[in-house]
C-alpha positions in Angstrom: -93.5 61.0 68.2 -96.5 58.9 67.9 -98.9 60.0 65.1 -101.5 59.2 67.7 -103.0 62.9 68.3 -103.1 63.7 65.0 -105.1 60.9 63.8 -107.5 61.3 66.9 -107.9 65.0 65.8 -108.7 64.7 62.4 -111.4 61.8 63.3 -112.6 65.0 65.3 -112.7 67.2 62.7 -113.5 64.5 59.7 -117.0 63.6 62.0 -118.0 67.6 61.4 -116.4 68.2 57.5 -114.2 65.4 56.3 -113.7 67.6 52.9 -112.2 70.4 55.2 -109.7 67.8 56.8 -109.0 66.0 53.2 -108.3 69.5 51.5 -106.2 71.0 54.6 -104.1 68.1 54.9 -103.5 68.2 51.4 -102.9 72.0 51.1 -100.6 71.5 54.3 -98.3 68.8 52.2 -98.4 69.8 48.9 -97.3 73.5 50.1 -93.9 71.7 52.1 -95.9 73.3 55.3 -95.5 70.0 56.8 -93.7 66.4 55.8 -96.2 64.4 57.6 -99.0 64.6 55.5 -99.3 60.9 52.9 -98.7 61.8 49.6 -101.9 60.2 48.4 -104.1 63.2 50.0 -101.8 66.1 47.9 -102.6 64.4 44.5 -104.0 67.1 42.7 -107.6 64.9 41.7 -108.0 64.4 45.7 -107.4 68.3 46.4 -109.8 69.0 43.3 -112.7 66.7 44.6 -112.2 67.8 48.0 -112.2 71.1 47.2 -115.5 71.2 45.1 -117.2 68.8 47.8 -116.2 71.4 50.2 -117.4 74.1 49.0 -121.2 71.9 48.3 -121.0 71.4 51.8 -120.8 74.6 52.4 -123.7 75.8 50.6 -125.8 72.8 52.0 -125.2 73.4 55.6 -126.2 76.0 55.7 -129.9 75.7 54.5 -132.0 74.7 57.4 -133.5 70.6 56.5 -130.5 70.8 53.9 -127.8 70.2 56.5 -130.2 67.7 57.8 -130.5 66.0 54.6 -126.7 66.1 54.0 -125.6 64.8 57.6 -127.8 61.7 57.1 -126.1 61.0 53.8 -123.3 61.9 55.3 -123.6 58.8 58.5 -121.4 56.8 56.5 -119.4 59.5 54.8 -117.3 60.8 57.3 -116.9 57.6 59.8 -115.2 56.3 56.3 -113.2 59.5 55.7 -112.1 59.6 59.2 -111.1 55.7 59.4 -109.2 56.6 55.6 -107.2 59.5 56.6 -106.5 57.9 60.0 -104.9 55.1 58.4 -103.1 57.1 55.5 -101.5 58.9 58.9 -100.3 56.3 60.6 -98.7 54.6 57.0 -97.0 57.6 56.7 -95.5 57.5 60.0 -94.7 54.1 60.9 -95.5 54.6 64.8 -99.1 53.3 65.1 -100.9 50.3 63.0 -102.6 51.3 60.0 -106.2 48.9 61.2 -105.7 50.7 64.9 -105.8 54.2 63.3 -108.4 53.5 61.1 -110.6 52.5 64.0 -109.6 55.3 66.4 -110.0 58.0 63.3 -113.5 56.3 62.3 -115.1 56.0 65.9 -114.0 59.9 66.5 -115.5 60.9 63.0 -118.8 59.0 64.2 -118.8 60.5 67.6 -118.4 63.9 66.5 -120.4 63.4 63.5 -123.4 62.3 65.8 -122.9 65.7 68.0 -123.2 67.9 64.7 -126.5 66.2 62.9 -128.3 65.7 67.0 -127.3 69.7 66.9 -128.4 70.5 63.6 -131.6 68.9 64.2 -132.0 70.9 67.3 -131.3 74.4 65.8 -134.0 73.1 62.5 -136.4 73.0 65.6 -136.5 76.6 65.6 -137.8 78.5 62.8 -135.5 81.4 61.9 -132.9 80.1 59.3 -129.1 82.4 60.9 -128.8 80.2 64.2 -127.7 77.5 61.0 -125.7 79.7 59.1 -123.6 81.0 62.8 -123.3 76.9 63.4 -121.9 76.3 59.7 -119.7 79.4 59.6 -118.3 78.4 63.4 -117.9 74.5 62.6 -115.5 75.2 59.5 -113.5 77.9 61.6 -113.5 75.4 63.9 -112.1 72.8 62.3 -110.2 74.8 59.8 -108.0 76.2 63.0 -108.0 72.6 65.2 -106.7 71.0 62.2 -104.0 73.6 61.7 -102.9 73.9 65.1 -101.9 70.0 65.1 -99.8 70.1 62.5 -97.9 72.4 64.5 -98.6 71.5 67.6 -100.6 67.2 67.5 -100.9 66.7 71.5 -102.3 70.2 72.8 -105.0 69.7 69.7 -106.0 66.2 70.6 -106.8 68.0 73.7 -108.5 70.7 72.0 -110.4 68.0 70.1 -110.8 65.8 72.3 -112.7 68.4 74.8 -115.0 69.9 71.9 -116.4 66.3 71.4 -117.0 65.7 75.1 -118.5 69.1 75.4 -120.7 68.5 72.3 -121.7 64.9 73.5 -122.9 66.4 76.6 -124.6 69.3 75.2 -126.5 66.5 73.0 -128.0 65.5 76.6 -129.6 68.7 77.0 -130.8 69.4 73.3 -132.8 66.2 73.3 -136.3 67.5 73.2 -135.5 70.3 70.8 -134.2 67.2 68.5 -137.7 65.1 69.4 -139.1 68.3 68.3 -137.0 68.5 64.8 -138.3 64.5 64.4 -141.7 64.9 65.2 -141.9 67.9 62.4 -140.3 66.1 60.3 -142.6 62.9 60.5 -145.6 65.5 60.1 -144.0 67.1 57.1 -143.9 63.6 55.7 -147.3 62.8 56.2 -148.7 66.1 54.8 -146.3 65.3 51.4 -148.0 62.1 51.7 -151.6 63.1 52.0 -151.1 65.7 49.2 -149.7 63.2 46.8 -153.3 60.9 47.8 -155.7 63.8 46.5 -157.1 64.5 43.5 
């Protein structure tokens, strides 16, 4: 069976937590769960790393402006994760070409990567500081379960995936004056900092 889905989900999941995806994979391998997974993602240094980087991202998005902060950094991040583990998939399996899977699993981490930071910037538009913790806590369920289910199960999750992006690109259309909103607070916070720094 074509490793196809599976890449495609985890460029889904890697564009929301690339550390999740890297660490589950690994976890999924190294535990005999599944014989699919490369063994260059259950070396124990990639499962330490990708276990302390997921539980920083943890804490950071969950801090409104943090998870901001951390999503812009984050741009080339995931894209690169996505396009890495997309390729280390389709090595493995032999049924799709390692530069095709690196550019479906890169373009889906980017997609879905755009959908969480336009989100993030639309909740940081409103002041109260749980609408970002409910997000953060409901993105790494999310991905945690997507992720599992297509190890078991690669087409109905590409589905799965492949719906929550479309979904979350469209709810981007509608959140696009709450993230105007984030920006424009954002520049004023910068101008502020910047008039401070100017006075005696």
């Amino acid at each position: 069976m074509s490793v196809l889905p599976l890449v495609f989900t985890s460029g889904w999941a890697s564009g929301i937590n690339a550390y999740a995806v890297v660490l589950l994979l690994g976890l999924f391998g190294a535990t005999g769960v599944s014989d699919d997974v490369p063994q260059t993602l259950q070396r124990p240094e990639v499962l330490i790393a990708a276990g302390v980087l997921f539980l920083c991202e943890a804490v950071a998005d969950k801090i409104p402006y943090v998870d901001s902060l951390w999503d812009s950094v984050h741009t080339v991040v995931r894209p690169l994760a996505g396009a890495w583990v997309g390729a280390l998939l389709a090595g493995q399996s032999g049924s799709l070409s390692d530069v095709a899977a690196g550019l479906l699993g890169g373009s889906t981490a980017l997609a879905s990567h755009t959908v969480k930071a336009g989100t993030r910037m639309a909740v940081n538009a409103s002041p109260e500081p749980f609408s970002n913790i409910v997000l953060s806590l409901a993105e790494d369920l999310g991905v945690g379960a997507v992720v599992s289910f297509a190890m078991f199960h690669p087409a109905a999750a590409a589905v799965i995936a492949g719906v929550l992006l479309v979904g979350g690109l469209l709810a981007l259309l509608f959140l696009v004056s709450r993230i105007r909103r984030f920006l424009r607070r954002r520049a004023q916070r910068r101008e502020e900092r910047r008039l401070a720094s100017r006075s005696p």
